[in-house]
C-alpha positions in Angstrom: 78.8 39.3 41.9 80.6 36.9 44.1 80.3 33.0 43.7 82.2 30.7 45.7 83.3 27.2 44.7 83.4 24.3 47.1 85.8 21.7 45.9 88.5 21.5 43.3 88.3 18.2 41.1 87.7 17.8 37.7 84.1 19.1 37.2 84.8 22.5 39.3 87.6 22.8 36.8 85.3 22.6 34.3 82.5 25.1 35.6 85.6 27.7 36.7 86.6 27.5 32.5 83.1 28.0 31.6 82.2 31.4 33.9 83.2 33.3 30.7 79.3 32.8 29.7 78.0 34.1 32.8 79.8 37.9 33.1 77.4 39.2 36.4 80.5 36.8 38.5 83.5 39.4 39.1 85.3 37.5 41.6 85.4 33.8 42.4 86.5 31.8 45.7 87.9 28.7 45.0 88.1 26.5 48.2 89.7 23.6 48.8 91.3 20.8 51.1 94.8 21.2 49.4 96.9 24.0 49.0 99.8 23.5 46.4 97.0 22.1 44.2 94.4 25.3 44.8 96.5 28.2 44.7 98.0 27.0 41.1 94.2 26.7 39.9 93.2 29.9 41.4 96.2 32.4 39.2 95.7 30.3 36.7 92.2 31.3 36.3 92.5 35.0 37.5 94.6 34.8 34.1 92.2 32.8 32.1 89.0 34.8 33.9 86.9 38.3 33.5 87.2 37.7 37.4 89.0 38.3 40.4 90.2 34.8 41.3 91.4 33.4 44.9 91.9 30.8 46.7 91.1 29.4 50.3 93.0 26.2 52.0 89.8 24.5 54.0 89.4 20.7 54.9 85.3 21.0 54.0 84.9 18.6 56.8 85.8 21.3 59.5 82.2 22.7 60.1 83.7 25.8 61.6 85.5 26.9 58.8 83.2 26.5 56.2 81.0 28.8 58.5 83.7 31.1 58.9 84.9 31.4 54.9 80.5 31.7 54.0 80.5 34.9 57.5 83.6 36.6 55.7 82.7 36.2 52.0 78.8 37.0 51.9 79.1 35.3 48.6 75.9 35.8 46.0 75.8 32.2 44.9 77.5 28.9 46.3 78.7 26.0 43.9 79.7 22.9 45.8 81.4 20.3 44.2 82.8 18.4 46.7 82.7 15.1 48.6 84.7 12.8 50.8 85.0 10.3 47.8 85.3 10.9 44.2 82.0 9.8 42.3 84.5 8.0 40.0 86.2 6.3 42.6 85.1 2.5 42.4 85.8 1.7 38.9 89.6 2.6 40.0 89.5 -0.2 42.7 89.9 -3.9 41.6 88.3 -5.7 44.8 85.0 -7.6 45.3 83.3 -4.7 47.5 84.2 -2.2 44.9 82.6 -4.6 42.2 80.0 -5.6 44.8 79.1 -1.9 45.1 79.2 -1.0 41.8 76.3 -3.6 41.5 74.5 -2.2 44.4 74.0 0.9 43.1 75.5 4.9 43.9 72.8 4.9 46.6 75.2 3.1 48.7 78.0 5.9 48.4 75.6 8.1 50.1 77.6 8.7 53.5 80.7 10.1 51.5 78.3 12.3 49.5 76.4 13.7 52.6 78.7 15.5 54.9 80.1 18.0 53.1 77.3 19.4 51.6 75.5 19.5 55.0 78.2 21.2 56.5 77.4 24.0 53.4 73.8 23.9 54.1 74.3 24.0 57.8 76.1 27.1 57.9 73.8 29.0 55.5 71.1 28.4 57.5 72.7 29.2 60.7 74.2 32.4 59.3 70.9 33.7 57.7 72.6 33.8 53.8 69.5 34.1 51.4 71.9 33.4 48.4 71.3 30.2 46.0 73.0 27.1 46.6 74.2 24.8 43.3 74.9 21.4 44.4 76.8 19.0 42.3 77.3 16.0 45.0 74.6 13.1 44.4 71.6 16.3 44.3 69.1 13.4 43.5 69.5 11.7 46.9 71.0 14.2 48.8 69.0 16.6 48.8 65.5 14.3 50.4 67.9 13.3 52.9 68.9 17.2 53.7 65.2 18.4 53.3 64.2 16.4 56.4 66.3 18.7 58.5 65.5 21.7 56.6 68.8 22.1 54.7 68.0 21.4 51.2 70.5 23.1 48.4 68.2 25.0 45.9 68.9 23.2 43.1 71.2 20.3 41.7 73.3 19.7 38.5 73.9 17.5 36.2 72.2 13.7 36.0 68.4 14.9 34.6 70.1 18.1 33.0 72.9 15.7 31.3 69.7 13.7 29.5 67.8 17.3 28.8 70.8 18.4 27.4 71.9 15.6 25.1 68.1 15.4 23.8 67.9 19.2 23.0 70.8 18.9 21.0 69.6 15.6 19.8 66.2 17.5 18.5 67.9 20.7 17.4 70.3 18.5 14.9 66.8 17.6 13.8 65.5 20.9 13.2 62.7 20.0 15.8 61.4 22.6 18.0 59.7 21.1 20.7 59.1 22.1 24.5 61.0 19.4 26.6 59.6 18.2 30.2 61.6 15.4 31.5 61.9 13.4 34.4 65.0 11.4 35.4 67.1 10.1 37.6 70.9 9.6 38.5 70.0 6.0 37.9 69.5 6.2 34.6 73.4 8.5 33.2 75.2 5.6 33.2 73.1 3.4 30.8 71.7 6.6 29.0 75.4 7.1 28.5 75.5 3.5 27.5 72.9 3.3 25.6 71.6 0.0 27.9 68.8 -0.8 29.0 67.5 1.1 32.4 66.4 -2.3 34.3 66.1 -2.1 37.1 64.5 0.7 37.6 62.5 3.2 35.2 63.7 4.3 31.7 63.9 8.5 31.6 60.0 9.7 31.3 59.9 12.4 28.7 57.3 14.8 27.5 57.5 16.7 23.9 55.0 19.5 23.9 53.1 17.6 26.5 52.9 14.5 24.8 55.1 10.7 25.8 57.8 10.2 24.3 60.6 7.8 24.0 63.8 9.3 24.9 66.2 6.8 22.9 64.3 7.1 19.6 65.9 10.8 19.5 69.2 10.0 21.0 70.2 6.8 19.4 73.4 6.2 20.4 76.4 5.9 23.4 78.0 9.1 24.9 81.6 9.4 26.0 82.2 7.3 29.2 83.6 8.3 32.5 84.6 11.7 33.8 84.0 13.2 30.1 80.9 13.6 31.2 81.5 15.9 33.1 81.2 18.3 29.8 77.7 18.0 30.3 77.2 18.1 34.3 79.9 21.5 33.6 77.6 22.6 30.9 74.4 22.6 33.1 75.8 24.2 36.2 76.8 27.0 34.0 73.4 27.5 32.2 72.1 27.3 36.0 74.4 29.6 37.5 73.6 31.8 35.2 69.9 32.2 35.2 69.9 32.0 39.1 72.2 35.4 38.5 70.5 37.2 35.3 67.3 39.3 36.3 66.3 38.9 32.5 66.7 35.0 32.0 64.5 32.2 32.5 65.8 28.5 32.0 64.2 25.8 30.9 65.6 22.6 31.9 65.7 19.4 34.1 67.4 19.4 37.3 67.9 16.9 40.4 66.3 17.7 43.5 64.5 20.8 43.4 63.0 21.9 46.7 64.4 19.3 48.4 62.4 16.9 45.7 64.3 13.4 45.2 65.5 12.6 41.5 65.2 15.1 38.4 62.3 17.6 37.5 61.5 19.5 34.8 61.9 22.9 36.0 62.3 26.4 35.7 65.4 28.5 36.7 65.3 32.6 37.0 66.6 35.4 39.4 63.5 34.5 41.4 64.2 30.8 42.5 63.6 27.6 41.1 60.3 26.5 40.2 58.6 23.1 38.9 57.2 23.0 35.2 54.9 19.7 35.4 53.3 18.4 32.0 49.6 19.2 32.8 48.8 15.6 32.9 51.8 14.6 35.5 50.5 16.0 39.7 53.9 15.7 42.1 52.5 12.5 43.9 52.8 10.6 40.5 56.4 12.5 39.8 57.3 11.3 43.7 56.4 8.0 42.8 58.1 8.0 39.3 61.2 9.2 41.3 60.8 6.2 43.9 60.7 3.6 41.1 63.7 4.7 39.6 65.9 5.1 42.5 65.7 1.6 42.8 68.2 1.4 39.7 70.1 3.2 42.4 70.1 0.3 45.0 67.7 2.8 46.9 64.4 1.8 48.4 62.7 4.6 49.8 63.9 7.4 51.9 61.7 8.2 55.4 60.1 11.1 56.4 62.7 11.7 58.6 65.6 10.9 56.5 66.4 7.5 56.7 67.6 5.8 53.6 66.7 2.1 53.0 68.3 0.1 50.4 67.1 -2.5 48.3 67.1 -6.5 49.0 68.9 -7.0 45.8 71.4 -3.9 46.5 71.8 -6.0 50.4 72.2 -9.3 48.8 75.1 -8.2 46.3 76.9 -6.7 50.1 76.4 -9.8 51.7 79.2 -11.2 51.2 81.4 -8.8 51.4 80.3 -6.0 53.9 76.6 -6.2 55.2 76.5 -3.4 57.7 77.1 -1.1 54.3 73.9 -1.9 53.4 71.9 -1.3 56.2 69.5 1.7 56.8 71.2 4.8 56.6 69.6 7.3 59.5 71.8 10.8 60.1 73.4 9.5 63.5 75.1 6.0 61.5 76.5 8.5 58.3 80.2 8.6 60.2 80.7 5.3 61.3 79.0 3.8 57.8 81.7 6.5 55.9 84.6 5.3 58.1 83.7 1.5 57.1 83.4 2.3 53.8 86.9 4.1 54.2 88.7 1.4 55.4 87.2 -1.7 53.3 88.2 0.0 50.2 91.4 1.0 51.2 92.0 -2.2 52.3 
C-alpha cells in the first residue's frame, strides 16, 4: 500500500521512523516545500524502511500541485503534517504579540493551520479519492471549520490520543485493565503536559468502564515539554495509520475531530472508517457542548454553522494592544489577509 506524507518537520520524521509497525505500507511519498532537505530524508529512509521511499519538491500552498502529486500517486492513505507556521513557533519569538498570543490561546494560529490542509482536502474531493485522510495540523479546530464546506480529514492525531495514551500506560503500570472513553481537547496538552491546572476551560472528561473519573489521580505527574511530545502525537498516528490499513484490527482510542466533530472523541478506528464510542450516559449534543467549553482554554468561542470562528473577549483583550484585527472573527474569505498579518507582525 501507498501512503503519502505531506510535510517534513519533526513529527513526520517521527511517524516515517515508526512505519516499521505498520508493514501493509510498501512505498511512501514524502512531499515537501524544500528540496536539499527532502531528498536526504527520503534515501535515508528507503535505507532505514521495509518501503520504497521517494521524494517530491511541492510548495503545499500551490493548490495545483497538490492536485496533481494526489491524480498521479492514487495513494491508499494521506498523512499531512504540514502548515504555514510551526505549532512550536511562538515560544521561539521574544516580542509582546508572540507573548500576547501565547496568552490568547492556539485558536488564534488558526489561519496558518487552515490552508494547507484545505488544499489536501480540496483536491480529494475534487478528484473522487475514497482513501483516508490523517490530519496532524490543529485536527481539533480544523476540522469544524473544514466540515462546513464538506472537506473534513477523516480523522486527527495527537492532542486527545496524547492524554489516552499517557493514561493507558499510566493504568497498565498499575496492572489495571479498564476500558478508557475520553474526551479532550488541544486545550488541555499543554497543562496535561504540565501537570497545571486546565482553567480556563474544562479539565479532560474521562470514563473508566463507563464510570467518571479523574484523569490526574492516574497520571500524577509532568511530561517532557515541547516538541518531545511529539513521541506521543508520532505514536498515535502510527497506531491510527495502522488500523485504518489492517482489515483485522480495531483501535480503541481518542482522537480530534472525527467526522468533522470539534475537539477529541473517544472512538473507534478499523479498515471500515472511523466511528464514535460514546459512554452510554454521554449523547453528542452534551459531547458538542463539552467540546465548546473547552475550546475556550483555546481563546475560541464558538465556531458558526458556516465556519466562522469567533474568539473569546479575554483571548481579544490580551491582542488589544498589540494587534486587534488578529482577533477578530475568522470567516474563510479573511484566512489570507489574517495569515499575511500574522506573517508580518511576527517577523517584525
Amino acid at each position: 500500500m501507498k501512503l503519502i506524507v505531506f510535510g517534513g518537520g519533526d513529527l513526520a520524521r517521527r511517524v516515517i521512523a515508526l512505519l516499521p509497525l505498520v508493514p501493509t505500507i510498501r512505498e511512501i511519498v514524502l512531499v515537501t516545500r524544500d528540496v536539499a532537505r527532502g531528498e536526504p530524508l527520503a534515501r535515508l529512509f528507503g535505507g532505514c524502511l521495509p518501503a520504497v521511499v521517494r521524494h517530491v519538491g511541492l510548495d503545499l500552498s500551490d493548490a495545483r500541485g497538490v492536485a496533481a502529486v494526489l491524480r498521479r500517486e492514487r495513494p491508499d492513505i494521506v498523512f499531512h503534517a504540514a502548515s504555514m507556521l510551526s505549532p512550536w513557533l511562538l515560544p521561539t519569538i521574544d516580542s509582546g504579540l508572540s507573548h500576547a498570543l501565547r496568552l490568547a490561546g492556539f485558536g488564534l494560529m488558526l489561519p496558518a493551520q487552515l490552508p494547507l490542509i484545505r488544499n489536501v482536502m480540496r483536491a480529494v474531493r475534487d478528484l473522487g479519492l475514497t482513501c483516508p485522510v490523517v490530519n496532524a495540523s490543529y485536527p481539533d479546530a480544523t476540522h469544524a471549520v473544514l466540515a462546513a464546506e464538506g472537506l473534513q480529514p477523516t480523522v486527527g492525531v495527537g492532542n486527545a490520543g496524547m492524554l489516552h495514551d499517557t493514561l493507558r500506560g499510566a493504568l497498565r503500570a498499575r496492572g489495571i485493565a479498564a476500558t478508557i472513553r475520553l474526551f479532550a481537547h488541544h486545550a488541555q496538552v499543554t497543562p496535561f503536559a504540565r501537570h497545571e491546572g486546565y482553567s480556563p476551560g474544562e479539565s479532560p472528561s474521562l470514563y473508566l468502564d463507563g464510570e467518571v473519573a479523574a484523569i490526574d489521580s492516574f497520571v500524577t505527574g509532568p511530561l517532557p515539554q515541547g516538541s518531545m511530545l511529539n513521541a506521543l502525537t508520532a505514536a498515535h498516528a502510527t497506531a491510527i495509520l495502522g488500523a485504518l490499513l489492517d482489515d483485522g484490527k480495531v483501535l480503541h482510542t481518542s482522537a480530534p475531530g472525527p467526522m468533522g466533530l470539534p475537539g477529541g472523541w473517544p472512538v473507534s478506528v478499523s479498515s471500515g472508517g472511523v466511528d464514535l464510542e460514546l459512554p452510554p450516559q454521554v449523547g453528542i449534543d452534551a459531547g458538542l457542548a463539552y467540546q465548546a467549553r473547552a475550546a475556550i482554554g483555546d481563546g475560541i468561542a464558538s465556531i458558526d454553522a458556516d465556519g466562522t470562528v469567533h474568539y473569546t473577549q479575554a483571548a481579544q483583550a490580551r491582542l488589544a494592544a498589540h494587534a486587534p484585527r488578529l482577533a477578530e472573527p475568522l470567516s474563510r474569505t479573511g484566512e489570507a489577509p489574517r495569515l499575511a498579518e500574522l506573517i508580518e507582525r511576527l517577523a517584525a
